[in-house]
TIMAR-121930 format. One record per atom (N, C-alpha, C): z, y, x. Coordinates in steps of 0.02 Angstrom, whole numbers, padded with zeros to 5 digits, always signed. Layout:
N
ZYX
...
% end
This chain:
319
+02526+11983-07217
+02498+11951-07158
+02436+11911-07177
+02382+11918-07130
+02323+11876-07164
+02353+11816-07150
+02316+11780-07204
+02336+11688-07197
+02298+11667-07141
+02243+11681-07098
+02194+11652-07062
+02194+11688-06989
+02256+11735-06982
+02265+11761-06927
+02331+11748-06889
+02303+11711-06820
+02375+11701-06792
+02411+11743-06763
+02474+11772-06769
+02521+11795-06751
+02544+11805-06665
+02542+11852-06650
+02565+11831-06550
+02621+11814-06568
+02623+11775-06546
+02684+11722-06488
+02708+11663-06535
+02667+11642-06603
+02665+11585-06621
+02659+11503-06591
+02697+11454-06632
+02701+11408-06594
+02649+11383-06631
+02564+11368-06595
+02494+11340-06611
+02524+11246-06626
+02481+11214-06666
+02485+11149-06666
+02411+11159-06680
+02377+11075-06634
+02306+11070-06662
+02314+11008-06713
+02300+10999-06782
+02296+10984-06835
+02212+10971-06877
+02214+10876-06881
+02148+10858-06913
+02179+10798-06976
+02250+10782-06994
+02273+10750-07031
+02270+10679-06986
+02261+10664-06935
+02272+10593-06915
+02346+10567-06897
+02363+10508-06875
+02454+10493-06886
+02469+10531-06826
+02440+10539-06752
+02450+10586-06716
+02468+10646-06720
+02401+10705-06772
+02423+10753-06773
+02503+10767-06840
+02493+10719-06865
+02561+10738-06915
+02619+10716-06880
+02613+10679-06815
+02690+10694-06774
+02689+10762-06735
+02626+10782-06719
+02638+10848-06668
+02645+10916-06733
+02638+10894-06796
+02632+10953-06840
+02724+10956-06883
+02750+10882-06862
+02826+10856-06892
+02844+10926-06818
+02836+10904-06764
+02879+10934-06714
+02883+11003-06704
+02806+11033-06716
+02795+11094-06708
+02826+11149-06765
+02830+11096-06803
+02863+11141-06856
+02934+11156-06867
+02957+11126-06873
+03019+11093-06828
+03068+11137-06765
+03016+11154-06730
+03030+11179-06657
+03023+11269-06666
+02930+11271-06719
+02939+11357-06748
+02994+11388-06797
+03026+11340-06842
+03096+11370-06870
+03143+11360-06825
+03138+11330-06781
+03230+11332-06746
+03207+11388-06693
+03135+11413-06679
+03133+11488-06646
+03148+11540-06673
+03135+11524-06745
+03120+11583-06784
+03048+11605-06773
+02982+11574-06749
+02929+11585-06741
+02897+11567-06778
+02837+11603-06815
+02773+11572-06853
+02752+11540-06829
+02720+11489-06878
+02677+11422-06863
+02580+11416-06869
+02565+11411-06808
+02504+11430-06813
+02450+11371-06827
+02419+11329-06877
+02367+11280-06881
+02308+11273-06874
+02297+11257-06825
+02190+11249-06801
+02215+11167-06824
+02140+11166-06864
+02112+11133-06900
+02031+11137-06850
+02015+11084-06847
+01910+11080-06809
+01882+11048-06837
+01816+11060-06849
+01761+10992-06885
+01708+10993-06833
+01676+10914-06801
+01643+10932-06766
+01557+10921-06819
+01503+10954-06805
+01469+10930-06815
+01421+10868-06818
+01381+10825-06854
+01348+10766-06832
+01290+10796-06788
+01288+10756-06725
+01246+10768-06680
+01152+10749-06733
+01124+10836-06715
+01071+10831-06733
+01070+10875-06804
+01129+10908-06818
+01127+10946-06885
+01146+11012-06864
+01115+11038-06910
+01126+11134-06853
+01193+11162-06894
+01227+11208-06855
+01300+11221-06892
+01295+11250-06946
+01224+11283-06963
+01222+11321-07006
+01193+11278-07093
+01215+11208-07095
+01161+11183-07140
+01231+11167-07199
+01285+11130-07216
+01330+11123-07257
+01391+11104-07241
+01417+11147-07182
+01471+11106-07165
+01539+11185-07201
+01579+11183-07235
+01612+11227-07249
+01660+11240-07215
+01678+11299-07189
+01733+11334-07140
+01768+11377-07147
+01770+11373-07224
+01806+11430-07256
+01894+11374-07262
+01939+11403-07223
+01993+11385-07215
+02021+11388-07295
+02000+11427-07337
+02035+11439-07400
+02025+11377-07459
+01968+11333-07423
+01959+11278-07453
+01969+11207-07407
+01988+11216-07342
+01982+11154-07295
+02051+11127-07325
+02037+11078-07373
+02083+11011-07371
+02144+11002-07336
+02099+10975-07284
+02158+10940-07193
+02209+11003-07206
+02165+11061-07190
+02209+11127-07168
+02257+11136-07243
+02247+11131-07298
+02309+11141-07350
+02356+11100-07334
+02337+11030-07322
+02374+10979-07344
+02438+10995-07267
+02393+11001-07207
+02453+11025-07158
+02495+11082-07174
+02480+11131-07212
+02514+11205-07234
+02577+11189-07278
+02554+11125-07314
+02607+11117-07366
+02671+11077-07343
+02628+11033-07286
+02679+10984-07266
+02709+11022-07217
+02702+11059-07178
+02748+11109-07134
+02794+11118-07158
+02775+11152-07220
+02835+11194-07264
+02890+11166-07293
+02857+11106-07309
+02914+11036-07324
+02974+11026-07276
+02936+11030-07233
+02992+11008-07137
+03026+11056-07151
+03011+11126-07154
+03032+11160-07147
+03022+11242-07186
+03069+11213-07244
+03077+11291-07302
+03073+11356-07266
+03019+11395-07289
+03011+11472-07270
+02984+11476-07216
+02973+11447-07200
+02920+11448-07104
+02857+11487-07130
+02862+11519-07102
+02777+11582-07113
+02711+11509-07075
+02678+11501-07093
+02627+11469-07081
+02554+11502-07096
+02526+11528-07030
+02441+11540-07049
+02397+11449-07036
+02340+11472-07038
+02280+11414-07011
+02219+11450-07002
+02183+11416-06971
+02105+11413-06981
+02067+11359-06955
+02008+11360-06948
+01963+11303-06959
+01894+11324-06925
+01899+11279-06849
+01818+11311-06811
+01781+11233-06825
+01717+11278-06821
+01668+11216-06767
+01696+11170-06714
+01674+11125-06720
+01666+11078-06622
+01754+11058-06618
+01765+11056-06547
+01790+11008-06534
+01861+11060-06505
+01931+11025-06525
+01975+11075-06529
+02012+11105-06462
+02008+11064-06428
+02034+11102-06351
+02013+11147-06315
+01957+11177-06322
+01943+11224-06301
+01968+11309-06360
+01960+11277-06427
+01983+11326-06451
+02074+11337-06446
+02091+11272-06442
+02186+11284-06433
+02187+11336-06358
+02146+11314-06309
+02144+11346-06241
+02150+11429-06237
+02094+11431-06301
+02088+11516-06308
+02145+11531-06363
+02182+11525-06405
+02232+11522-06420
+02312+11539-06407
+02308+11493-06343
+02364+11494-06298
+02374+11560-06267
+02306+11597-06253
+02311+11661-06246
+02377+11707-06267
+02382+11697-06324
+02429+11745-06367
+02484+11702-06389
+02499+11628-06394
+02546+11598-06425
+02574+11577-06387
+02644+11560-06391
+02724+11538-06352
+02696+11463-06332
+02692+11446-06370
+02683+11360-06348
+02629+11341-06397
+02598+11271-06364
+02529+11259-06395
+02575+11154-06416
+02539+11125-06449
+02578+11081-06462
+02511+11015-06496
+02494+10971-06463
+02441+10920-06449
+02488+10844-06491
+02445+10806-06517
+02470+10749-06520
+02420+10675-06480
+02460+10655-06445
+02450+10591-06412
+02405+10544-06439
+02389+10482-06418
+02351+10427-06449
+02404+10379-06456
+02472+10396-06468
+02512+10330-06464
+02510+10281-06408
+02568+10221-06416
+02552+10177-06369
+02541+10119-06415
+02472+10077-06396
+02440+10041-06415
+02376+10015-06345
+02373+09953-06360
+02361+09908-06310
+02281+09939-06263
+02239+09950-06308
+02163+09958-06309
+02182+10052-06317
+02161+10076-06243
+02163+10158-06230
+02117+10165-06183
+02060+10171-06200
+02005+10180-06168
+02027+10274-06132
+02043+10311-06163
+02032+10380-06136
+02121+10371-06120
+02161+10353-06126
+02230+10361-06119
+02264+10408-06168
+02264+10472-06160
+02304+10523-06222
+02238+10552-06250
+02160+10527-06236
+02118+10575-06284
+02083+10624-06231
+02038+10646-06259
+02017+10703-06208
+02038+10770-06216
+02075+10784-06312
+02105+10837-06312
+02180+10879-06260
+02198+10840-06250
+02269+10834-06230
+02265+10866-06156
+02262+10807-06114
+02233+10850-06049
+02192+10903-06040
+02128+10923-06082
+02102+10976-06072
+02159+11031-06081
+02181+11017-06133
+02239+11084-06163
+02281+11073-06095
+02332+11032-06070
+02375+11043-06016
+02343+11077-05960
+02273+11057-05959
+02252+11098-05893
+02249+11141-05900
+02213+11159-05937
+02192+11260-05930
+02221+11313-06001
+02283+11280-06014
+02338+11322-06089
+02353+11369-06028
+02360+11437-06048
+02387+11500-06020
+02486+11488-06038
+02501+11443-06073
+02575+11449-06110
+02575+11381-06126
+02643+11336-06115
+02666+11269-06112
+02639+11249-06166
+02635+11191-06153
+02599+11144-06191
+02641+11066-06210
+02663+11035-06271
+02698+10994-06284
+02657+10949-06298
+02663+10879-06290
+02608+10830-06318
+02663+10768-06343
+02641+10779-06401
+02706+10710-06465
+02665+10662-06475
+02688+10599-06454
+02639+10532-06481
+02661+10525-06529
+02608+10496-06567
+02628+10475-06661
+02666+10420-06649
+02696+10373-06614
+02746+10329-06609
+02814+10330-06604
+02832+10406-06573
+02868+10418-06519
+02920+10391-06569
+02974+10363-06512
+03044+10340-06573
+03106+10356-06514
+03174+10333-06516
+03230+10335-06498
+03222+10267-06466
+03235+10263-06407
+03240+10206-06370
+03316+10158-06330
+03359+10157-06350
+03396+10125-06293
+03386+10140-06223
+03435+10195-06206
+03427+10200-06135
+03433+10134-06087
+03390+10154-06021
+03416+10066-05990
+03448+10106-05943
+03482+10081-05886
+03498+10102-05822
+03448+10085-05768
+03426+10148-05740
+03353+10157-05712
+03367+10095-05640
+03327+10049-05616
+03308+09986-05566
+03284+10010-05500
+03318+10079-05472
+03285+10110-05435
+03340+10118-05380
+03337+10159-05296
+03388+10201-05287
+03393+10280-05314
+03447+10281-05331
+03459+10362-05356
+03513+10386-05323
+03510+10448-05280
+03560+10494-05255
+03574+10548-05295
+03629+10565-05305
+03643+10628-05340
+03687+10670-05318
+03659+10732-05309
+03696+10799-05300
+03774+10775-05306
+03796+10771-05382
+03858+10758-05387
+03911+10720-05352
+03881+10662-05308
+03957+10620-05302
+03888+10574-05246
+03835+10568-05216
+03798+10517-05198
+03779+10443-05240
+03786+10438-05286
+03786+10366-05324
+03738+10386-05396
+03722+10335-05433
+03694+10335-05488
+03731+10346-05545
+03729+10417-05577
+03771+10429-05620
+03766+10397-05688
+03821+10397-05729
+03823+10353-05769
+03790+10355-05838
+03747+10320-05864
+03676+10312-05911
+03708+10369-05962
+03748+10338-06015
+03787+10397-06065
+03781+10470-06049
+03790+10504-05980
+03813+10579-05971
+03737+10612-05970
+03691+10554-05955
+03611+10575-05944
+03564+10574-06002
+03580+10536-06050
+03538+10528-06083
+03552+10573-06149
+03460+10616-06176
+03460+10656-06219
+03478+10729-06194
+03456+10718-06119
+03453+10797-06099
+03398+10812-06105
+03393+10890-06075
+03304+10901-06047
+03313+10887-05983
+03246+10829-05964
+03243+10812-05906
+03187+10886-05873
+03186+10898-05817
+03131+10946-05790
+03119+10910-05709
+03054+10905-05699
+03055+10883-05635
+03024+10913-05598
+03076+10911-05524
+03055+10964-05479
+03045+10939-05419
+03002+10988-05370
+02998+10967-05294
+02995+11014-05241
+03036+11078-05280
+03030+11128-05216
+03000+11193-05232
+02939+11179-05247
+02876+11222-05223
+02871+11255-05296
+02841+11340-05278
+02850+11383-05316
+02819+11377-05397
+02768+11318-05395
+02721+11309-05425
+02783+11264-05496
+02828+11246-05493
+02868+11215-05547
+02907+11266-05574
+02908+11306-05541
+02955+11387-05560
+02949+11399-05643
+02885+11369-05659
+02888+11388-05755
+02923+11327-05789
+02905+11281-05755
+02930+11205-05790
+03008+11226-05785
+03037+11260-05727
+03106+11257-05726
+03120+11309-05761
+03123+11351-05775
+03127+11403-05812
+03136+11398-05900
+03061+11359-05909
+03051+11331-05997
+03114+11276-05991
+03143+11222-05943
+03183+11195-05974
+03254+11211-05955
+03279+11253-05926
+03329+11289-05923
+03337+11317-05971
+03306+11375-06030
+03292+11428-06075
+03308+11341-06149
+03267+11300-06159
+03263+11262-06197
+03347+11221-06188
+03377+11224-06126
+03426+11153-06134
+03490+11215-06147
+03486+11273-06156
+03540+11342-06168
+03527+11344-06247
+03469+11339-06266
+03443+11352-06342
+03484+11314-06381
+03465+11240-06341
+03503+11179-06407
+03563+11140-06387
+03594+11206-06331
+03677+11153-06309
+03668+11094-06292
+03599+11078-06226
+03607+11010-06202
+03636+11029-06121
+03632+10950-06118
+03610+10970-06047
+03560+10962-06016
+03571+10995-05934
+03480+10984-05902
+03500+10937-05855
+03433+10894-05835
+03433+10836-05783
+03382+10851-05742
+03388+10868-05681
+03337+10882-05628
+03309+10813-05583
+03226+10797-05597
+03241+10751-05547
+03174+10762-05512
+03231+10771-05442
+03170+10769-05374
+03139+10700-05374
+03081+10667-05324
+03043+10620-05304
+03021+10616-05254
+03042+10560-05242
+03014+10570-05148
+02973+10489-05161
+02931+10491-05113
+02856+10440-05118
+02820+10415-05052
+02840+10377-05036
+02782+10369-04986
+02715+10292-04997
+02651+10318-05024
+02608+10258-05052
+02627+10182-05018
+02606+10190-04945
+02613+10118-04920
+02691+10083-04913
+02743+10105-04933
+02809+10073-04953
+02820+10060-05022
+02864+10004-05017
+02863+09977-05082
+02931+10023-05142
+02900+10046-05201
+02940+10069-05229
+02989+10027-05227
+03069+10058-05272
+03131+10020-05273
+03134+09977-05217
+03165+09988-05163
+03169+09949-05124
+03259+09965-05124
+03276+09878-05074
+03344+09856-05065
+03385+09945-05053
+03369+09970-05001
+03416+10017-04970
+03387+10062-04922
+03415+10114-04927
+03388+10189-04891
+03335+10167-04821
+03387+10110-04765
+03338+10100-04721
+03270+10079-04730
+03255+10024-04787
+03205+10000-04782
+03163+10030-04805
+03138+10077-04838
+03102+10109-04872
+03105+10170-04833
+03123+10183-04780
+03114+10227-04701
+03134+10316-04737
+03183+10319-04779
+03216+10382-04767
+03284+10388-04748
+03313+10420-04721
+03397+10408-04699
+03426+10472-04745
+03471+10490-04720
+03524+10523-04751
+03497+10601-04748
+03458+10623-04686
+03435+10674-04682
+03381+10706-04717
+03351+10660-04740
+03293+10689-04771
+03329+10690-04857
+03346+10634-04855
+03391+10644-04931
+03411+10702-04945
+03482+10725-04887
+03523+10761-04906
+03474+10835-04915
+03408+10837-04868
+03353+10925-04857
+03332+10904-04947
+03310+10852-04964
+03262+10843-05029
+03314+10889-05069
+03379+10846-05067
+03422+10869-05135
+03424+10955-05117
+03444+10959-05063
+03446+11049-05046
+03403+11093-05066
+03325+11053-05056
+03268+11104-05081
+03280+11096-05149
+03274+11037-05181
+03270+11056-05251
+03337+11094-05287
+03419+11091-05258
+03454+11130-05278
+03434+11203-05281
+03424+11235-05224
+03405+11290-05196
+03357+11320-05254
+03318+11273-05282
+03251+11309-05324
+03288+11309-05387
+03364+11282-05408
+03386+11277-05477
+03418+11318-05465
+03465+11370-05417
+03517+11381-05411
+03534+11463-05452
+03445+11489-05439
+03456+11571-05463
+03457+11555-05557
+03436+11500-05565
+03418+11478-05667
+03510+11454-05671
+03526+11424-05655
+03602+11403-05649
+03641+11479-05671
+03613+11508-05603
+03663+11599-05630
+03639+11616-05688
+03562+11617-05707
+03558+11637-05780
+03579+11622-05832
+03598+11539-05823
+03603+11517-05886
+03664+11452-05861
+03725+11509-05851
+03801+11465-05841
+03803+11419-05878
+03784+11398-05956
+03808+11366-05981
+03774+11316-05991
+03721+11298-05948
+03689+11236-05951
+03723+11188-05909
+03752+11121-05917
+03774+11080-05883
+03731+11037-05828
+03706+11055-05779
+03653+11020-05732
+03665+10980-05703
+03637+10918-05691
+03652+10858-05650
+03591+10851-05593
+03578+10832-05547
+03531+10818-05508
+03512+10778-05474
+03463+10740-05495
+03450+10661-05442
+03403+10676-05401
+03387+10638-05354
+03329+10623-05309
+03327+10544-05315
+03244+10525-05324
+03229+10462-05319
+03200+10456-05290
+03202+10385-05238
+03116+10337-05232
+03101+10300-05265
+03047+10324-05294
+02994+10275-05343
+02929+10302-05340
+02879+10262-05365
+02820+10291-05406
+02824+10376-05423
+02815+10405-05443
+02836+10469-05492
+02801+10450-05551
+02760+10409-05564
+02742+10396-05673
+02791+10350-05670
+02800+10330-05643
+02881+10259-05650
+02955+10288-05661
+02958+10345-05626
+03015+10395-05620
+03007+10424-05701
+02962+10448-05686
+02957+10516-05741
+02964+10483-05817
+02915+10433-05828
+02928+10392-05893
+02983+10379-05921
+03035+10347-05856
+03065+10291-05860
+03137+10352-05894
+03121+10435-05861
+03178+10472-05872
+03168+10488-05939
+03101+10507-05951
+03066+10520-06016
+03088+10496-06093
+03103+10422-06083
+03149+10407-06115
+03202+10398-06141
+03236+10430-06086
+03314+10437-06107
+03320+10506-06118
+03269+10580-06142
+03267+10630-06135
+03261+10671-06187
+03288+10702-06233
+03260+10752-06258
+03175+10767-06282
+03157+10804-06216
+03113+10827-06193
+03095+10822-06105
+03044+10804-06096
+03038+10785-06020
+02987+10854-06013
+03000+10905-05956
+02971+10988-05946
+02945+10955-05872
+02871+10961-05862
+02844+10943-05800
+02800+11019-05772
+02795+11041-05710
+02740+11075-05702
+02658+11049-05692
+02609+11107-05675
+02551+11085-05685
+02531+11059-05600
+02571+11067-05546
+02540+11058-05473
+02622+11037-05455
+02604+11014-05398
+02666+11000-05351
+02660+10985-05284
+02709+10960-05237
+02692+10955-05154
+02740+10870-05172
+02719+10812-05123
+02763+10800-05116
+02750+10723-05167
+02813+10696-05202
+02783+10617-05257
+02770+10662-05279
+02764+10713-05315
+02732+10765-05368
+02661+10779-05376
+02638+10781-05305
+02562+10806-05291
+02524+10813-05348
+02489+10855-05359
+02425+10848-05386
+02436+10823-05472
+02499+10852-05488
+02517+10780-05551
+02469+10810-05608
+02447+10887-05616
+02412+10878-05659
+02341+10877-05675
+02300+10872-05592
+02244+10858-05558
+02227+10773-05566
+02247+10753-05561
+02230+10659-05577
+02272+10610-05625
+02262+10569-05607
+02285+10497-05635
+02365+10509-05649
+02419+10559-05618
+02488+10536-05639
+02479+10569-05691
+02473+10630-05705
+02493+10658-05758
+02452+10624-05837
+02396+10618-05808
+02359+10556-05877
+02425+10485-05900
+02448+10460-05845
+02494+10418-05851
+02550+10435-05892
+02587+10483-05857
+02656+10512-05886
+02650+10513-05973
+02595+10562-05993
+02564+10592-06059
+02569+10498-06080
+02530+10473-06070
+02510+10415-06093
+02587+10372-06114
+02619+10371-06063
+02674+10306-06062
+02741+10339-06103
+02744+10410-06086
+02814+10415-06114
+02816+10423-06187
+02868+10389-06210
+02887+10385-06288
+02941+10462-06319
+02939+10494-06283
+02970+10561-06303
+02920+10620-06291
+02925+10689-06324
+02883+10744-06292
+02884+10777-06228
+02822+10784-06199
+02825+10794-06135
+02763+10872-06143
+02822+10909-06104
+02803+10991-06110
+02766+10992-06034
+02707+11025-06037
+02695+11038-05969
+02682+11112-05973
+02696+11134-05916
+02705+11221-05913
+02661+11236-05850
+02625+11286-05873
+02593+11290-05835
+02639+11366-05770
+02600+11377-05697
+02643+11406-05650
+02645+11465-05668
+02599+11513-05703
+02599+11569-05723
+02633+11578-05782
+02663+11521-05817
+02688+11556-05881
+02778+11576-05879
+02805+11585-05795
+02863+11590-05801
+02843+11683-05777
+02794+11714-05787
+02788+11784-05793
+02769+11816-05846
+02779+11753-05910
+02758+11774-05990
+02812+11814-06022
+02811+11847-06042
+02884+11845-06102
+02877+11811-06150
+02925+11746-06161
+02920+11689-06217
+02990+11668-06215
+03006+11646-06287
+03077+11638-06320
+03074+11548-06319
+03104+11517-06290
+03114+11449-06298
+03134+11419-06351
% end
């Protein structure tokens, strides 16, 4: 196999040696042996503005540093993992973008959480969530194990109407849904992922309305009644119900909240596994990966957060 050629349906990590990329290169590697998938490493150098590409910058992967030193440390994580790399020009999200083309999952690291975040997760990150052809994971170099809390919200659940109990929820794959056809990959990648590693899955709808105050006392005041509850939970069952037949042996729980949705989503984020979001939605969902929530979500949550894009539940890809 050439060393400098990636493999279809490799799991891509973008890789420059910073504490970021060596948590998304810990995970990715990590994640390509428990597929049984090769591990694919882009490595980028950008040029100094005002020097032509062609004057001393070396791009011969067989000598890039960064790129050994990630090859070796992969292999460390993880004995026998086939690992290629290579090493472009410029700036790396556009090359992970073209990438994603051919690989299972693409895999970004965060800016951590730290006080002073002028861009929030970076400009790499979001570019890649927006326009990756195949899910996209983004690991902050911080990320740790948190103490679940018991979420300060109302929560209805499928199961029984009440807030189910913190223990049975936490360390699933959370996936969040709202109906609309456009989450069909998000539900899909974490259905396929929570069958892979014997978890369970946690579905959570969101319901939103801007000018009411999140968490409020009780159903009346915050102006939904029982009816709209009981249609929310229905639509979003309804959209889990044909992945359920596929995959009997996932244990599914299902909430509906009012909150925020970056307040929701974070707050589940942490008690999660893996938190699987889509790239569009109707609904608290809207637009999440068009503006400000989904910058938020990426930003705040302390666990990996997969976003899938709507076309990749017509890929063939192994979770």
């Amino acid at each position: 196999m050439d060393p400098h050629q990636m493999p279809a349906g490799a799991v891509v990590v973008g890789y420059d040696g910073s504490p970021t990329a060596e948590a998304a290169l810990e995970w990715a590697a990590r994640e390509a042996s428990a597929w049984g998938r090769p591990l694919h490493l882009l490595h980028t150098m950008r040029y100094p503005d005002g020097f032509a590409m062609s004057l001393d910058l070396d791009l011969n992967p067989d000598r890039d540093e960064i790129a050994i030193a990630g090859i070796e440390q992969a292999q460390r994580l993880a004995p026998g993992l086939a690992v290629t790399s290579e090493t472009k020009p410029g700036g790396a999200a556009s090359w992970l973008v073209e990438l994603s083309e051919r690989a299972d999952l693409v895999v970004v690291g965060g800016h951590g959480h730290h006080a002073a975040r002028a861009v929030l997760v970076g400009a790499t990150a979001p570019q890649v969530t927006a326009h990756s052809k195949c899910p996209v994971v983004v690991v902050q170099a911080d990320s740790e194990l948190t103490p679940p809390l018991p979420p300060e919200r109302p929560v209805f659940s499928e199961q029984g109407g009440g807030l189910p109990d913190s223990s049975t929820l936490s360390g699933r794959v959370v996936v969040g849904v709202d109906g609309s056809e456009s989450c069909t990959g998000a539900v899909e990648f974490a259905y396929a992922r929570a069958s892979r590693l014997g978890l369970g899955l946690l579905a959570v709808g969101c319901w939103w309305w801007q000018e009411s105050g999140p968490y409020m006392a009780g159903t009346e005041d915050f102006g939904w009644d029982s009816s709209i509850r009981d249609r929310e939970l229905r639509l979003v069952s309804e959209h889990l119900a044909g992945w359920s037949e596929q995959y009997p042996d996932v244990d599914v729980h299902t909430i509906l909240v009012h909150g925020n949705p970056v307040e929701v989503l974070v707050e589940e984020a942490d008690r999660a596994e893996l938190l699987v979001l889509g790239t569009r939605g109707r609904g608290g969902f809207a637009g999440l990966m068009l503006g400000s929530v989904s910058l938020r979500v990426l930003s705040a949550a302390r666990r990996p957060v997969a976003i899938v894009p709507s076309t990749a539940s017509s890929r063939k890809r192994a979770h």
